[in-house]
mmCIF file of the N, C-alpha and C atoms, coordinates in Angstrom:
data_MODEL
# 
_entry.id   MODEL 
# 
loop_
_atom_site.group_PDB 
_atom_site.id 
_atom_site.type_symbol 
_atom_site.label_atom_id 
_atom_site.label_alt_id 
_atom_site.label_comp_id 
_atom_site.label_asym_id 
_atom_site.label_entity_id 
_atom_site.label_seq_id 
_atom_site.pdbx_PDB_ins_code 
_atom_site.Cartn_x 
_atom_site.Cartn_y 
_atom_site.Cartn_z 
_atom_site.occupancy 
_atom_site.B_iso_or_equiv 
_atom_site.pdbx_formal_charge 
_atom_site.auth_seq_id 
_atom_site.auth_comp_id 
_atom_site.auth_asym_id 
_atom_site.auth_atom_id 
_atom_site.pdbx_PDB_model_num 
ATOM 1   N N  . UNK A 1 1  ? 125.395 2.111  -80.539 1.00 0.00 ? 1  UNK A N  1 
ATOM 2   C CA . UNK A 1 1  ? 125.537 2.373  -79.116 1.00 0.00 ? 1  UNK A CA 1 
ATOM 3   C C  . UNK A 1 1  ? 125.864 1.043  -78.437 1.00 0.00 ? 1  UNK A C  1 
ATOM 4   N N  . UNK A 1 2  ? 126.815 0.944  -77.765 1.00 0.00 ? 2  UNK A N  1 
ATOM 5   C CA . UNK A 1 2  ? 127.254 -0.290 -77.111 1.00 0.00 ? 2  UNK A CA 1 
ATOM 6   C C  . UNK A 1 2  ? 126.124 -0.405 -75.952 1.00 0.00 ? 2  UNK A C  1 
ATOM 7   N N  . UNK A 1 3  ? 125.846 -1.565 -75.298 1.00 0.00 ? 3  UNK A N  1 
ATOM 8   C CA . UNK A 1 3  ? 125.628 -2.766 -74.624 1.00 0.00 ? 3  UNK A CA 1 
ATOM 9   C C  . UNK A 1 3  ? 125.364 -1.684 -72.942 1.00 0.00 ? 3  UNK A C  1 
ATOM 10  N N  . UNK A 1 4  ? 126.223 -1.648 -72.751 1.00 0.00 ? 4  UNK A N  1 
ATOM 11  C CA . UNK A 1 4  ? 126.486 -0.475 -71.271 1.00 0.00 ? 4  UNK A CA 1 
ATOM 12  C C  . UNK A 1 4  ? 126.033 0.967  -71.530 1.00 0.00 ? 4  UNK A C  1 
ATOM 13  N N  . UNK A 1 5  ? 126.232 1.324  -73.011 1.00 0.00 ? 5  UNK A N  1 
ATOM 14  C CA . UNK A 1 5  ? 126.096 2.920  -72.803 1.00 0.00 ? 5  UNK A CA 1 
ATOM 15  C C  . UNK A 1 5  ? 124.063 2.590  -73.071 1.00 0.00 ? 5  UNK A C  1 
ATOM 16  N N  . UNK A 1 6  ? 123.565 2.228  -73.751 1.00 0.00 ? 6  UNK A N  1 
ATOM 17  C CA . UNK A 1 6  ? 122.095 1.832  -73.666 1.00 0.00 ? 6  UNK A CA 1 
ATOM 18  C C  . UNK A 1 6  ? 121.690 1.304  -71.718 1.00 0.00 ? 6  UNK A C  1 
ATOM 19  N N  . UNK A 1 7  ? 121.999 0.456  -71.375 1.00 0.00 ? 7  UNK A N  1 
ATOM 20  C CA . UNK A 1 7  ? 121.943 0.370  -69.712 1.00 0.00 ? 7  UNK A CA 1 
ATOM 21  C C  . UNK A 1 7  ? 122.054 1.557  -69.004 1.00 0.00 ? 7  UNK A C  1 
ATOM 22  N N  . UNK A 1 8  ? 123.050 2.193  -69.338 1.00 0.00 ? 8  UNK A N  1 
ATOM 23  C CA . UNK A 1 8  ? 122.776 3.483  -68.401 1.00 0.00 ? 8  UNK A CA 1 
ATOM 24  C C  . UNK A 1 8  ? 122.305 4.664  -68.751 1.00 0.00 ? 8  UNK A C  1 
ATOM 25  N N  . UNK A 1 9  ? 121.729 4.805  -69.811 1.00 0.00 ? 9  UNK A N  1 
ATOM 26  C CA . UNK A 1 9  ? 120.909 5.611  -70.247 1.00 0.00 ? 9  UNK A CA 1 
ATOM 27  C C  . UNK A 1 9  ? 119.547 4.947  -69.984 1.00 0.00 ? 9  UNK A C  1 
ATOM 28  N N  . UNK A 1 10 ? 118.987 4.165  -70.285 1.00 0.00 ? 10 UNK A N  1 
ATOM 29  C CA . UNK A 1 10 ? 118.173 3.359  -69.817 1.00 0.00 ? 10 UNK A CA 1 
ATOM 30  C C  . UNK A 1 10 ? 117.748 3.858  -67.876 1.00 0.00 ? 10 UNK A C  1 
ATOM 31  N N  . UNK A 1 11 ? 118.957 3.499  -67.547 1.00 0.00 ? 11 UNK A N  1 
ATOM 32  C CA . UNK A 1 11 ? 118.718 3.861  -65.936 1.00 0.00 ? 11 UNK A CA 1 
ATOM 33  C C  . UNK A 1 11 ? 118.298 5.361  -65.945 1.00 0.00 ? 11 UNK A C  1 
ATOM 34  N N  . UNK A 1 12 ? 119.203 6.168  -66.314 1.00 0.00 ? 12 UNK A N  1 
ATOM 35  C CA . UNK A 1 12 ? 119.325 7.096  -66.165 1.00 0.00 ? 12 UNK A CA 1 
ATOM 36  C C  . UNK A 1 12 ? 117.463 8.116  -66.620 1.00 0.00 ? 12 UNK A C  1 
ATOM 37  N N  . UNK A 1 13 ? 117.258 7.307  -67.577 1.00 0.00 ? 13 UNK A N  1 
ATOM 38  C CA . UNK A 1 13 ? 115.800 8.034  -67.963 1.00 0.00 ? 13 UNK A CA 1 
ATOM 39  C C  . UNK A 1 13 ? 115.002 7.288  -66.791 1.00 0.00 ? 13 UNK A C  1 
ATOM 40  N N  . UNK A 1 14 ? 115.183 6.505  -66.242 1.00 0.00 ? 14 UNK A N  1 
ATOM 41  C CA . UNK A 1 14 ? 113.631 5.926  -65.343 1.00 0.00 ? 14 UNK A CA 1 
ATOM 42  C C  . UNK A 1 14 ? 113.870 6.685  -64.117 1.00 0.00 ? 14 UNK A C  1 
ATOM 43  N N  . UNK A 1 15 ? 114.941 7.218  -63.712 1.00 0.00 ? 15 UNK A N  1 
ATOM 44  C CA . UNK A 1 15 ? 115.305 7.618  -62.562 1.00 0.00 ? 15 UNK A CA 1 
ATOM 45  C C  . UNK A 1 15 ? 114.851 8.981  -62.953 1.00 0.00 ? 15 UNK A C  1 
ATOM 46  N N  . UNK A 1 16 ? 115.093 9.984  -63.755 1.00 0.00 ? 16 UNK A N  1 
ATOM 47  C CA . UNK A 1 16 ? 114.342 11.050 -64.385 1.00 0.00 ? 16 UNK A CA 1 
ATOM 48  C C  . UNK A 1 16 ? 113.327 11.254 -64.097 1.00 0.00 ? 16 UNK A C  1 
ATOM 49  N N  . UNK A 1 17 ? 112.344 9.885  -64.869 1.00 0.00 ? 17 UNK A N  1 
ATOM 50  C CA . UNK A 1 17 ? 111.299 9.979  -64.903 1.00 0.00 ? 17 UNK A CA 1 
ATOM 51  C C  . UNK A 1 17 ? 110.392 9.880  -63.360 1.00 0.00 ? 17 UNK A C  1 
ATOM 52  N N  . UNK A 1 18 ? 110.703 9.112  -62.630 1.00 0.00 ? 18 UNK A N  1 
ATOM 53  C CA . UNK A 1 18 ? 110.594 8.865  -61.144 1.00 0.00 ? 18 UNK A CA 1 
ATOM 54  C C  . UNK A 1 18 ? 110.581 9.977  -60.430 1.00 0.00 ? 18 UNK A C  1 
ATOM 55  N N  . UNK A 1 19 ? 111.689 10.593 -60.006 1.00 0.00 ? 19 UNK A N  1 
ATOM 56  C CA . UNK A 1 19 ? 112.085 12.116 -59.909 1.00 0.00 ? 19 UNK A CA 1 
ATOM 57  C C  . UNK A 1 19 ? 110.939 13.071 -60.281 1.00 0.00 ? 19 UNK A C  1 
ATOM 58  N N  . UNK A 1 20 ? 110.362 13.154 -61.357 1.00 0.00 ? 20 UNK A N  1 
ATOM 59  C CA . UNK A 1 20 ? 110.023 14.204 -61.812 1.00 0.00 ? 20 UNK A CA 1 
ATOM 60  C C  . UNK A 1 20 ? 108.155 13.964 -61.678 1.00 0.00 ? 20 UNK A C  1 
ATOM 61  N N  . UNK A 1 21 ? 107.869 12.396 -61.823 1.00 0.00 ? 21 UNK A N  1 
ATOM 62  C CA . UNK A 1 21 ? 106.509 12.288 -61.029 1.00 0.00 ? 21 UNK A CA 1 
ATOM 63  C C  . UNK A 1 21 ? 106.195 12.645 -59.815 1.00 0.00 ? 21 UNK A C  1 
ATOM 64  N N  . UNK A 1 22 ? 107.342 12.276 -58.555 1.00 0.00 ? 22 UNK A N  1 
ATOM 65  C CA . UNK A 1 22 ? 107.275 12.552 -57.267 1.00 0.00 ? 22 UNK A CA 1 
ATOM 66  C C  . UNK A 1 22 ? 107.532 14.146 -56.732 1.00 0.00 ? 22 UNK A C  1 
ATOM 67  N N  . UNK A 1 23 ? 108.041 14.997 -57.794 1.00 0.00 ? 23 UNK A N  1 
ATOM 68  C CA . UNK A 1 23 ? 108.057 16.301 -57.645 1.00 0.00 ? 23 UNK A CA 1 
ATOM 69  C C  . UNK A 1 23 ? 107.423 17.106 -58.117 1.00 0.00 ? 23 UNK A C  1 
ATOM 70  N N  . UNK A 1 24 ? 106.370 16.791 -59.035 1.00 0.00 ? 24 UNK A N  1 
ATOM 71  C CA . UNK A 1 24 ? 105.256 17.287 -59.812 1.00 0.00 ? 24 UNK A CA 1 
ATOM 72  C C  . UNK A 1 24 ? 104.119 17.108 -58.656 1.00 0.00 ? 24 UNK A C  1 
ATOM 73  N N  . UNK A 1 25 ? 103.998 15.888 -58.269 1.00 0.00 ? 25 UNK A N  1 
ATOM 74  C CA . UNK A 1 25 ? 102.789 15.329 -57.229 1.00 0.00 ? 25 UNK A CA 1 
ATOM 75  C C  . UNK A 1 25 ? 103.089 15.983 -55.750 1.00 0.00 ? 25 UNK A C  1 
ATOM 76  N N  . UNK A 1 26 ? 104.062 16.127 -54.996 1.00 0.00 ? 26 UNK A N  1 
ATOM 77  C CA . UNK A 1 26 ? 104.426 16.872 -53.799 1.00 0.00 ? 26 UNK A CA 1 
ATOM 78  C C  . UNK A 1 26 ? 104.613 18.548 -53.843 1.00 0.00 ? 26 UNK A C  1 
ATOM 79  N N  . UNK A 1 27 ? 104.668 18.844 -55.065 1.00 0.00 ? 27 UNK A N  1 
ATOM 80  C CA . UNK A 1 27 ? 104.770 20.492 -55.502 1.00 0.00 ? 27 UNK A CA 1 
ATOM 81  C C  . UNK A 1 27 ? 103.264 21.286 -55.410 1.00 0.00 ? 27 UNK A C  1 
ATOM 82  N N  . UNK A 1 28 ? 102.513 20.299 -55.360 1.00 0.00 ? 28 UNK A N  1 
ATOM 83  C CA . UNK A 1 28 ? 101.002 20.228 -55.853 1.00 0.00 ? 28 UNK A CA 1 
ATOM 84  C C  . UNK A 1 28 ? 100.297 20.645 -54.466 1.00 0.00 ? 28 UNK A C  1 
ATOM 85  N N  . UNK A 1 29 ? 100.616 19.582 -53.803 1.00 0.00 ? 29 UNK A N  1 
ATOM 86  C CA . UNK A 1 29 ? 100.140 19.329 -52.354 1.00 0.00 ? 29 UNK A CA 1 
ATOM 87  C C  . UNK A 1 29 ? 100.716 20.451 -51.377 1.00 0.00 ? 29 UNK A C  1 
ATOM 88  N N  . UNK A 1 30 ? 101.834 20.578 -52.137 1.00 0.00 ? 30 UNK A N  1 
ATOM 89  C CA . UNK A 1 30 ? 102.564 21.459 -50.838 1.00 0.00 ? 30 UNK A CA 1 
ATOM 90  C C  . UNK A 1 30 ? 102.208 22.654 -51.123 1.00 0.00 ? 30 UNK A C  1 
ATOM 91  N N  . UNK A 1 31 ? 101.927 22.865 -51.962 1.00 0.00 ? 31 UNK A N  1 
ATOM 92  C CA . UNK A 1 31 ? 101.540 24.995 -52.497 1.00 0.00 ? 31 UNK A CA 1 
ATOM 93  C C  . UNK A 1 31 ? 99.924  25.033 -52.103 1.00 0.00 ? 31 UNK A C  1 
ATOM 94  N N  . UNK A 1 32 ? 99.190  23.989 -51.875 1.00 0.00 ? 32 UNK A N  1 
ATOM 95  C CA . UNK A 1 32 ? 97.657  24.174 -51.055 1.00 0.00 ? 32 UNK A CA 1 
ATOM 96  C C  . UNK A 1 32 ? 98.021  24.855 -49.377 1.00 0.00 ? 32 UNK A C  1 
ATOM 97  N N  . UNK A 1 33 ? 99.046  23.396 -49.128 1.00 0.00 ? 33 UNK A N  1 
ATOM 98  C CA . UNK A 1 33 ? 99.269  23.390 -47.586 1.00 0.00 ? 33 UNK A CA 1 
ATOM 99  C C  . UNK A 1 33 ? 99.932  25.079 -47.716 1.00 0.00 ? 33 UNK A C  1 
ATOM 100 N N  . UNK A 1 34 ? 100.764 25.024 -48.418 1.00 0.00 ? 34 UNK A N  1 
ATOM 101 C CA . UNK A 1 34 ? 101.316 26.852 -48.073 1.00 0.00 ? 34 UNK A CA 1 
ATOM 102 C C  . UNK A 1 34 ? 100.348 28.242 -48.070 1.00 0.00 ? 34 UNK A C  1 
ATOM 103 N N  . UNK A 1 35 ? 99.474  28.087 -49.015 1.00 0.00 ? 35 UNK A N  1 
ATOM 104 C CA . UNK A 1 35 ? 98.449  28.538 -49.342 1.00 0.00 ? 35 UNK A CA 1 
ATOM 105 C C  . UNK A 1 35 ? 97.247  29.032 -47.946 1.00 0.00 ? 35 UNK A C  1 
ATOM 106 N N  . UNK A 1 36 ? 96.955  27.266 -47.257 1.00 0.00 ? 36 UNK A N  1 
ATOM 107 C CA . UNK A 1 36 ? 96.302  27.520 -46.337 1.00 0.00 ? 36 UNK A CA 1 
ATOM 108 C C  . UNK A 1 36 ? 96.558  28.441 -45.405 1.00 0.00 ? 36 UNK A C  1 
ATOM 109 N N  . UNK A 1 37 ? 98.052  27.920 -44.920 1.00 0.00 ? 37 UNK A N  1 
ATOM 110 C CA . UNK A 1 37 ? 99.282  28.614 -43.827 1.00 0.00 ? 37 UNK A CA 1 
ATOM 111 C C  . UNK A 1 37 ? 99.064  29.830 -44.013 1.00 0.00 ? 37 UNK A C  1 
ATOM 112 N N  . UNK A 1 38 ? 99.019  30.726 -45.377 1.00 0.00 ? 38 UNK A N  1 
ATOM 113 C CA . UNK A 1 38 ? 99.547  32.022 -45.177 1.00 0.00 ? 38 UNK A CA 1 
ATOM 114 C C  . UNK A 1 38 ? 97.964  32.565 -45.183 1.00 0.00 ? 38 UNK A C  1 
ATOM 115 N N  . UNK A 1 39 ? 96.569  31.934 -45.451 1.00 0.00 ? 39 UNK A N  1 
ATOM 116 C CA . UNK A 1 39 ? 95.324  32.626 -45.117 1.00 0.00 ? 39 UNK A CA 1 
ATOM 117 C C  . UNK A 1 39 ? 94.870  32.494 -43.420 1.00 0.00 ? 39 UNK A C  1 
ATOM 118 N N  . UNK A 1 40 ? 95.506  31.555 -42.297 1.00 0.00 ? 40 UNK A N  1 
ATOM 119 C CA . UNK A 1 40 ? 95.936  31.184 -41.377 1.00 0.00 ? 40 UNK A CA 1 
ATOM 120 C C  . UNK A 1 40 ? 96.151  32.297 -40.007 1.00 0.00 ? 40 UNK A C  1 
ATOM 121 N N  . UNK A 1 41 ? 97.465  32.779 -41.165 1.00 0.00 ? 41 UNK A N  1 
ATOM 122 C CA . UNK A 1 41 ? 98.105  33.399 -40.180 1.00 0.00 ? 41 UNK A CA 1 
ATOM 123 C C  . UNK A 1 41 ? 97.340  34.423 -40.053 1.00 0.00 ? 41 UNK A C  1 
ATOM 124 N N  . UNK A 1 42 ? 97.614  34.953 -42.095 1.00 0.00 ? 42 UNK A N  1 
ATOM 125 C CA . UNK A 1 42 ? 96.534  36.192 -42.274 1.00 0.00 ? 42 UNK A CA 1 
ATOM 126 C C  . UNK A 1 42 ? 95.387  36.518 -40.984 1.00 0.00 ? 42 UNK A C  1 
ATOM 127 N N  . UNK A 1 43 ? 94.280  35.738 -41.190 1.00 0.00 ? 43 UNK A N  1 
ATOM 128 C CA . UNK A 1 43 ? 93.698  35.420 -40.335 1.00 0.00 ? 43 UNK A CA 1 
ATOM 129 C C  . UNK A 1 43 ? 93.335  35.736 -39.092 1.00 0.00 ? 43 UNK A C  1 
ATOM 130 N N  . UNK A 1 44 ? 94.389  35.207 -38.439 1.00 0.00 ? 44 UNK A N  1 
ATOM 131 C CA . UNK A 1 44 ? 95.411  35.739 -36.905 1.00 0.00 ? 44 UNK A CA 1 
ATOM 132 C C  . UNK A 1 44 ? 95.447  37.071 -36.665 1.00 0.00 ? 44 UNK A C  1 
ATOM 133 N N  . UNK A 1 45 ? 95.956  37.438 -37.761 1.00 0.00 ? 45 UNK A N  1 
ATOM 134 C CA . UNK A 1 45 ? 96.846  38.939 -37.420 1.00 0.00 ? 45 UNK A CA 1 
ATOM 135 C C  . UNK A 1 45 ? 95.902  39.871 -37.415 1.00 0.00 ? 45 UNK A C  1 
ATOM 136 N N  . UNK A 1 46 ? 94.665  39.252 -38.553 1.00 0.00 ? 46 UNK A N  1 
ATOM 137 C CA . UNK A 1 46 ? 93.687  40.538 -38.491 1.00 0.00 ? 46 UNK A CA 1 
ATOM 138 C C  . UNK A 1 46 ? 92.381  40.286 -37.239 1.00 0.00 ? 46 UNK A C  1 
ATOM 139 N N  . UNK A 1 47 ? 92.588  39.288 -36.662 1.00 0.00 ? 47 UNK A N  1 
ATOM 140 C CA . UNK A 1 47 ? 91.453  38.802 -35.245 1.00 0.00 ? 47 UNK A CA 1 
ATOM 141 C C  . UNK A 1 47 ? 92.280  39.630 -34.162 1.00 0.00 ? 47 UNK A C  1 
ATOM 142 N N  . UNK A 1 48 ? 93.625  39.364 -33.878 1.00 0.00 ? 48 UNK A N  1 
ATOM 143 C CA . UNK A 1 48 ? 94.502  40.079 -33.079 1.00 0.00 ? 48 UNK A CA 1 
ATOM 144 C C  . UNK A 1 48 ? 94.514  41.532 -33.395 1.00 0.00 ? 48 UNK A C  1 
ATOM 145 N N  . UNK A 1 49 ? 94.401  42.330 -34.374 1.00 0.00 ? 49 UNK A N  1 
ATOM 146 C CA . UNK A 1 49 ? 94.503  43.858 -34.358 1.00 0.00 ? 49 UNK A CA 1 
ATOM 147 C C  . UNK A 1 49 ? 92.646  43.895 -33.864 1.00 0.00 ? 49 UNK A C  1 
ATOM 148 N N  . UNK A 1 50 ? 91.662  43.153 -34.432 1.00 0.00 ? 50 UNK A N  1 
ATOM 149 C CA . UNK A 1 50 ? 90.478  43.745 -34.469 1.00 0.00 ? 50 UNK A CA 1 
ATOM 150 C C  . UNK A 1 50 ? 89.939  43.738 -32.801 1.00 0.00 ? 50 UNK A C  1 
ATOM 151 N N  . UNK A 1 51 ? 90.529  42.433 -32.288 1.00 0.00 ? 51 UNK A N  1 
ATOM 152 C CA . UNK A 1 51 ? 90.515  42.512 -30.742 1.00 0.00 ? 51 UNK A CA 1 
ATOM 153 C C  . UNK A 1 51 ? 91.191  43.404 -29.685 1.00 0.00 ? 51 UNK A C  1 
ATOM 154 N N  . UNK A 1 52 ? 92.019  43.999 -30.270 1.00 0.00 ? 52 UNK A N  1 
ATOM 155 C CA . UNK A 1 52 ? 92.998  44.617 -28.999 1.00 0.00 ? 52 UNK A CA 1 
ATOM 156 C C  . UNK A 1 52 ? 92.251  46.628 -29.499 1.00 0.00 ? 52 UNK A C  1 
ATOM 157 N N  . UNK A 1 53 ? 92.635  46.966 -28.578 1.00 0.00 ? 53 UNK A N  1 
ATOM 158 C CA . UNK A 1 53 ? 92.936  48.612 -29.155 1.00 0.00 ? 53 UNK A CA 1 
ATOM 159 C C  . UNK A 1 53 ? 94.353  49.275 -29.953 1.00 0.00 ? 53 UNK A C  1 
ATOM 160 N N  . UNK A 1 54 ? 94.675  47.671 -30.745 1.00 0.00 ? 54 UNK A N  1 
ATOM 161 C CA . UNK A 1 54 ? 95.765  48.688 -31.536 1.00 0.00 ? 54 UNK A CA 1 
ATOM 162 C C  . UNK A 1 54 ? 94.822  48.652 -32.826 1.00 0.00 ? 54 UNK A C  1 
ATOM 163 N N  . UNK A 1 55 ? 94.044  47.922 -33.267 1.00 0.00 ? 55 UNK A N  1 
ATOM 164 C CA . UNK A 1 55 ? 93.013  47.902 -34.277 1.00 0.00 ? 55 UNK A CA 1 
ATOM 165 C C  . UNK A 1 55 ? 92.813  49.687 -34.328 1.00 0.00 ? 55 UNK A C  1 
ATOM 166 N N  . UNK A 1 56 ? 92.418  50.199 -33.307 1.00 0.00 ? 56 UNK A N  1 
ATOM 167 C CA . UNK A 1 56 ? 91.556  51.398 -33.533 1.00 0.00 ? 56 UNK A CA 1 
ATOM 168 C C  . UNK A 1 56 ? 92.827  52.205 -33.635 1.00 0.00 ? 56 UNK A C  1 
ATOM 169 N N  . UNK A 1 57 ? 94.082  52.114 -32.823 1.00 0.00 ? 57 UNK A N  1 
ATOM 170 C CA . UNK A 1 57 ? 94.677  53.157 -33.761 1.00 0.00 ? 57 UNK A CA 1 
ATOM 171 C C  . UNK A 1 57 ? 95.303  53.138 -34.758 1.00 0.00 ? 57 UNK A C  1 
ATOM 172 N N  . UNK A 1 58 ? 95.468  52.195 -35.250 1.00 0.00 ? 58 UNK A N  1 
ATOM 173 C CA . UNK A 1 58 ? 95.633  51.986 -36.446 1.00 0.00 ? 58 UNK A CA 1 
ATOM 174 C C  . UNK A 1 58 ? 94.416  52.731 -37.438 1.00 0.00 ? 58 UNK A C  1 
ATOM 175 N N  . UNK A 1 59 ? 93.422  51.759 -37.344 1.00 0.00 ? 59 UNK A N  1 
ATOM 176 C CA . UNK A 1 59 ? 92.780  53.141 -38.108 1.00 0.00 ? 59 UNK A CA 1 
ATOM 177 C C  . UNK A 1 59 ? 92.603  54.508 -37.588 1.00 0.00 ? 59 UNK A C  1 
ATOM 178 N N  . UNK A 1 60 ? 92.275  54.788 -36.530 1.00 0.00 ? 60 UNK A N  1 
ATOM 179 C CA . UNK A 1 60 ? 92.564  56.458 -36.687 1.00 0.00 ? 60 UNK A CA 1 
ATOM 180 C C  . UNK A 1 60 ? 93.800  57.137 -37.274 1.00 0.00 ? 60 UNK A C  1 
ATOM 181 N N  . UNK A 1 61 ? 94.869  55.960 -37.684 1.00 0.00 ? 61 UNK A N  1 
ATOM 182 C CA . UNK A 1 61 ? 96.311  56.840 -37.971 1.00 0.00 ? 61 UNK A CA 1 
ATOM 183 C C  . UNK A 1 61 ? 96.171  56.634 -39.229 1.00 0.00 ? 61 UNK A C  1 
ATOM 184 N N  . UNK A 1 62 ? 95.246  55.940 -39.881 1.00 0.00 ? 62 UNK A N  1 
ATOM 185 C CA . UNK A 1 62 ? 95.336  55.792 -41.230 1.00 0.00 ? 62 UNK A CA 1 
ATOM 186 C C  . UNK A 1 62 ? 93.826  56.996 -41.872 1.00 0.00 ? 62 UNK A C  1 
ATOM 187 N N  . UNK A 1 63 ? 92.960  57.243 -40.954 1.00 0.00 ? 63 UNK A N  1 
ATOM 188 C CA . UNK A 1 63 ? 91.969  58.113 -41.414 1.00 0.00 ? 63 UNK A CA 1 
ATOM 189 C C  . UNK A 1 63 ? 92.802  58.919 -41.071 1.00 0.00 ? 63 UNK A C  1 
ATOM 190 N N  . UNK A 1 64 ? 93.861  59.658 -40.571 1.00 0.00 ? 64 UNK A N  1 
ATOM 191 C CA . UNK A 1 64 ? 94.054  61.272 -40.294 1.00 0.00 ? 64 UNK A CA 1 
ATOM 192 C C  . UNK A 1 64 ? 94.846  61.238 -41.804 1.00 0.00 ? 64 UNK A C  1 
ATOM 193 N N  . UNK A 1 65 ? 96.274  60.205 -41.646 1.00 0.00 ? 65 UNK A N  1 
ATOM 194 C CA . UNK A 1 65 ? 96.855  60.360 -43.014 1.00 0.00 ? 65 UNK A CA 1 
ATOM 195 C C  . UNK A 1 65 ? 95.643  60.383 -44.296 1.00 0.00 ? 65 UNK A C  1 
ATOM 196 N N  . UNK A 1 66 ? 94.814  60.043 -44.348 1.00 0.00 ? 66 UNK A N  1 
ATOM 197 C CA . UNK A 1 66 ? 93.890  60.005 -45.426 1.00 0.00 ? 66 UNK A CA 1 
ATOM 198 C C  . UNK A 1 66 ? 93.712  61.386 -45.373 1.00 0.00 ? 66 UNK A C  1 
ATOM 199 N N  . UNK A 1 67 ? 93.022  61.795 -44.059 1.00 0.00 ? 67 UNK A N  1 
ATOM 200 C CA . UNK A 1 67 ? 92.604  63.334 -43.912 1.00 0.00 ? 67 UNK A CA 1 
ATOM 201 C C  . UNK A 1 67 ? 93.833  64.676 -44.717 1.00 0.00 ? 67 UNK A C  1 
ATOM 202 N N  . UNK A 1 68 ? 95.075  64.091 -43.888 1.00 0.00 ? 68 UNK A N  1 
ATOM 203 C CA . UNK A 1 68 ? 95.826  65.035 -44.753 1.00 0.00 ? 68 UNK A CA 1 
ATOM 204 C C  . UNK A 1 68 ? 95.874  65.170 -46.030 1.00 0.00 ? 68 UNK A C  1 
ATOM 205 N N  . UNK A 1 69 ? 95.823  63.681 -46.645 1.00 0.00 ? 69 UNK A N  1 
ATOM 206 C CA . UNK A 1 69 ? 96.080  63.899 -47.863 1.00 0.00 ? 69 UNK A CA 1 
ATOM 207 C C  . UNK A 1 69 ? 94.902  64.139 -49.074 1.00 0.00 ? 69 UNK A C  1 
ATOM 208 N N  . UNK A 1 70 ? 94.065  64.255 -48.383 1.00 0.00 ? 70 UNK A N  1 
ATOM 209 C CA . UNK A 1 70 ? 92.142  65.157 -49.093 1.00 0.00 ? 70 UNK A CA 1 
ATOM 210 C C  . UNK A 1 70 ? 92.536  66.759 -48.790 1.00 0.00 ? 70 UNK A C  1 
ATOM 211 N N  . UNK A 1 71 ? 92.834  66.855 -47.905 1.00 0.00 ? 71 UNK A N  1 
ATOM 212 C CA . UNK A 1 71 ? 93.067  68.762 -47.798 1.00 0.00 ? 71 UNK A CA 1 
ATOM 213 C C  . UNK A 1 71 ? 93.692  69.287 -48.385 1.00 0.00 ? 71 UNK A C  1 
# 
């Protein structure tokens, strides 16, 4: 292997390797942070139905469909 083709293979693996630490380590961090976000919102959505009166019809529309589908 000549002189240059070792150099840039050389480069070429540290830059790889670099790459692939900093995207292993931020892949990590970021799927918690996403994680949190979507128990968050979750969260939200079910404080907002349980507070308002669409909470209740919602369940009454889900006990009648239940109802129909027991008879």
């Amino acid at each position: 292997m000549s002189d240059l083709m070792l150099k840039a293979a050389t480069k070429a693996k540290l830059h790889v390797e670099a790459w692939l630490r900093t995207r292993t380590t931020n892949d990590r961090g970021q799927t918690a942070v996403e994680y949190l976000g979507i128990i968050v919102v979750v969260v939200a959505i079910v404080v907002a139905i349980s507070g308002t009166s669409i909470g209740n019809t919602i369940r009454t529309a889900i006990s009648n469909k239940i109802a129909d589908l027991i008879d």
